[in-house]
N, C-alpha and C positions, 0 to 999 in steps of 0.2 A: 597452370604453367608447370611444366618438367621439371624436381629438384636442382637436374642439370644446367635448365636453363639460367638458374636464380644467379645475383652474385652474391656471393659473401662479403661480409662486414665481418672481421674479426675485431671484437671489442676488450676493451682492457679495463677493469676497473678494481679499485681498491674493496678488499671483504670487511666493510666496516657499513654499518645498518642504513648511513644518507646514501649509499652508494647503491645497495642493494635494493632498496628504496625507490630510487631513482628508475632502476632498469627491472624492474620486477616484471611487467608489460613486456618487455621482449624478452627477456631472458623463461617466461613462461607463457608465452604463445597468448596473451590477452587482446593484442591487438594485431589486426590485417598488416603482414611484412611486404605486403606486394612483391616485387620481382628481389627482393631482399633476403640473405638467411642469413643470420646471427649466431655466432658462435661466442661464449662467453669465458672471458679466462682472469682470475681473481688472482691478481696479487699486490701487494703494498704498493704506492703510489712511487717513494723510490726505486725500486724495480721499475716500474713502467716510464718515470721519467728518463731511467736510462734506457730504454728498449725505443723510446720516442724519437731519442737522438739516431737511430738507426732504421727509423719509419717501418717499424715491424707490425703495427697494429694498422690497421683502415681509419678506427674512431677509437680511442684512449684517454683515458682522462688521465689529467697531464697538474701536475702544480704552478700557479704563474709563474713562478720562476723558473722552470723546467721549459715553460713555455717560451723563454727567452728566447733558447736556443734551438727553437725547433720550429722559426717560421718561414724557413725558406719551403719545408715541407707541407707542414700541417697550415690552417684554417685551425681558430677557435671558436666552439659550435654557439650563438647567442644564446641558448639553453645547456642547464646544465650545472649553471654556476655552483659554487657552494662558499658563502662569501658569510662575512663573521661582522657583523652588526652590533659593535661595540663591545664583542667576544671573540675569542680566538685561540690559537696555540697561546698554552701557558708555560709561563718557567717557575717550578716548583724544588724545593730543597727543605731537607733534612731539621733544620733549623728554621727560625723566622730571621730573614733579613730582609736588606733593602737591596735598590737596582743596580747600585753601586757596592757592593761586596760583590759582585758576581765578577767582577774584572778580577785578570788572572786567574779564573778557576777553571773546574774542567769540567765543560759541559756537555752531557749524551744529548746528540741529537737524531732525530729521523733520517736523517740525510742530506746531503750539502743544496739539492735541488729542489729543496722541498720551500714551498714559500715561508713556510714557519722560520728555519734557516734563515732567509732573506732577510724578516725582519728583527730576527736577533743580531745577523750584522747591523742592520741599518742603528740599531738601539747602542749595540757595543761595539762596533768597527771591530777588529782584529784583537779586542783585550780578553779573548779566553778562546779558550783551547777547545775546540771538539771533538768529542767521541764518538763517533757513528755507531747505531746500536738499533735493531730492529722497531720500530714504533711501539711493539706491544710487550718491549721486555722494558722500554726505559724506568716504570715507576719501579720496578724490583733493580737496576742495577742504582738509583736515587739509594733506592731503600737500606740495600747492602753495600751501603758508600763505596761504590766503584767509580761513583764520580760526584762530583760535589753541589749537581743541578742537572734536571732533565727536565730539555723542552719537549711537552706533551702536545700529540695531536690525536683527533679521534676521540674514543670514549673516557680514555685517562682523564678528559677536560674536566667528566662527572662522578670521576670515584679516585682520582688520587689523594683526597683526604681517606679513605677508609685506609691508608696505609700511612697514616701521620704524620703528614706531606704538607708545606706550607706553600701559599702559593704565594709571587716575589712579585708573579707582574702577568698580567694577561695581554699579549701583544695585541689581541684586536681591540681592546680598551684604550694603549696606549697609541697607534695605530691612530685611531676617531678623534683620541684631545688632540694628537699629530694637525690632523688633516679636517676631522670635520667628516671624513669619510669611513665608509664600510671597508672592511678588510677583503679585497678578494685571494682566495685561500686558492682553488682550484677549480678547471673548468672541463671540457672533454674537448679535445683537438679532434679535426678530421682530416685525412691526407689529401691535398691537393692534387695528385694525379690519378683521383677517381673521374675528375671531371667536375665543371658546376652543378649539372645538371644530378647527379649522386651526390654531392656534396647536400645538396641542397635539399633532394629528397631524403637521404641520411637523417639529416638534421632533422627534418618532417618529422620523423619516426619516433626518435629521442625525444623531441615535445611531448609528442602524445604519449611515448610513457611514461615521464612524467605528470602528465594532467593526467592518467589513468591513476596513478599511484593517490596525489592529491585528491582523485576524487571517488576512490577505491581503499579509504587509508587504514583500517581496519584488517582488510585481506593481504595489503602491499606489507603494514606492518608485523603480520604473523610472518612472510616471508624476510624480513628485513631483521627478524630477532635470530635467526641464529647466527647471524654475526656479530651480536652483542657483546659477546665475552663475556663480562661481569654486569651487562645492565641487565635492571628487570626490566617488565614492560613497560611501567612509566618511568623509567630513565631513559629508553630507548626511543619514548615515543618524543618524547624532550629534544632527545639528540636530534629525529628527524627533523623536529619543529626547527631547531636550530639552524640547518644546513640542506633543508630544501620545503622552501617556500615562492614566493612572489618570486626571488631574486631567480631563483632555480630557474624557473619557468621564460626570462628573458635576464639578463643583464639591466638593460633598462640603460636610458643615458646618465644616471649615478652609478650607476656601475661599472658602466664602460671610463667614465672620470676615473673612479677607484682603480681601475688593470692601467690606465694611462698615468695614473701619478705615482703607484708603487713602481712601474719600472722604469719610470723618469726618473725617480728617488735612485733606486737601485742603481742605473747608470751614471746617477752622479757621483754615486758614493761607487764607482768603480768596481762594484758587485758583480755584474754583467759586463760585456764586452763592449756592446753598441748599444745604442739605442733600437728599441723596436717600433717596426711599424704594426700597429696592430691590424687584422683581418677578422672579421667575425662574419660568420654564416648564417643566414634564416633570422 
């Protein structure tokens, strides 16, 4: 089939090693795209959660809170997840304290749509201040007390002690005693006005590179390190283990429970606007 013919999928996804991990298969020609091309554009997940408010990407991976507000447009794809199984964003500070000094302070976070966010309202309602600050600067502005607690997401999870960092409370732990359930962190949306029948094939695609990555994981993770930062390879390979596994690969009906009681949570505590009805695809 003619280039021309194909259609494009412009995909969005965060430069952090589950991510990269995930889409290694497409993003490097490992598997048959059929009538499909892929174009791949890496940036921080809040960026892309606001870029999703404006249905700029075809398939974007989205944070569930992000995804609140963005289903009049998108479909959430049944693969994909990246969900925190009694681990999660951490909140980390200078000092050792408890979860209660953290009220009134001033906390750097990744960004307001980020589901990390979410559950540090749901933990502290409106009792501290946040700082919005790129994900991968938060443990250095902790460190040169620009703020007095930074919620980490991404690799910070496994190296903010190398920078003397105490950690206060790990929301997907607290999150589990909460609920009994897994933390869903983020998933990859798809726009609904590709049609079902693209929707659907879409999602096809993402599975399989996925299961190629999982069962490729060696090659997927040489490609998944140089967005490490500061892991080495078996921190890295940790990372993956952490946030693409089983769950990745489907949601699963514990998981889809998990996205239905965080933004039932979230909508009670007046976080979100409405309630959502959820959509999932494949």
């Amino acid at each position: 089939m003619p280039s021309s013919d194909k259609i494009l999928i412009r995909v969005g996804h965060s430069p952090d090693p589950d991510d990269a991990f995930m889409f290694h298969a497409l993003a490097n020609d490992k598997i048959d795209t059929g009538r499909y091309t892929f174009t791949h554009e890496l940036v921080d997940i809040e960026t892309l959660n606001r870029r999703a408010l404006n249905a700029e990407l075809e398939l974007t991976a989205v944070s569930l809170h992000g995804y609140a507000y963005i289903t009049d447009r998108y479909a959430l794809c049944a693969c994909g997840a990246s969900m925190g199984d009694k681990y999660g964003p951490m909140v980390v500070t200078r000092q050792p304290c408890g979860i209660g000094d953290l009220r009134g302070k001033t906390i750097a976070v990744p960004g307001t749509l980020t589901t990390a966010f979410l559950t540090l309202k749901l933990l502290l309602g409106d009792s501290f201040t946040p700082l919005v600050k790129p994900f991968d600067e938060i443990l250095n502005v902790v460190e040169r007390g620009e703020a007095d607690a930074g919620l980490i997401i991404h690799e910070g999870q496994l190296t903010y002690q190398n920078q003397g960092l105490h950690l206060v409370v790990d929301m997907g732990k607290w999150w589990y005693d909460e609920t009994g359930l897994p933390l869903p962190l983020g998933g990859n949306a798809i726009r609904k006005d590709l049609g079902r029948q693209a929707m659907d094939e879409v999602t096809a695609l993402l599975k399989k590179s996925i299961e190629y990555g999982l069962a490729h994981r060696k090659e997927a993770l040489e490609h998944a390190l140089q967005y490490g930062r500061d892991l080495d390879r078996s921190q890295a390979d940790k990372f993956v283990g952490m946030y693409v596994n089983d769950w990745t690969i489907d949601f699963g009906p514990r998981g889809r429970e998990a996205v239905a009681k965080l933004l039932e949570r979230a909508y009670e505590a007046r976080i979100i606007p409405k309630p959502v009805e959820l959509e999932f695809v494949g």
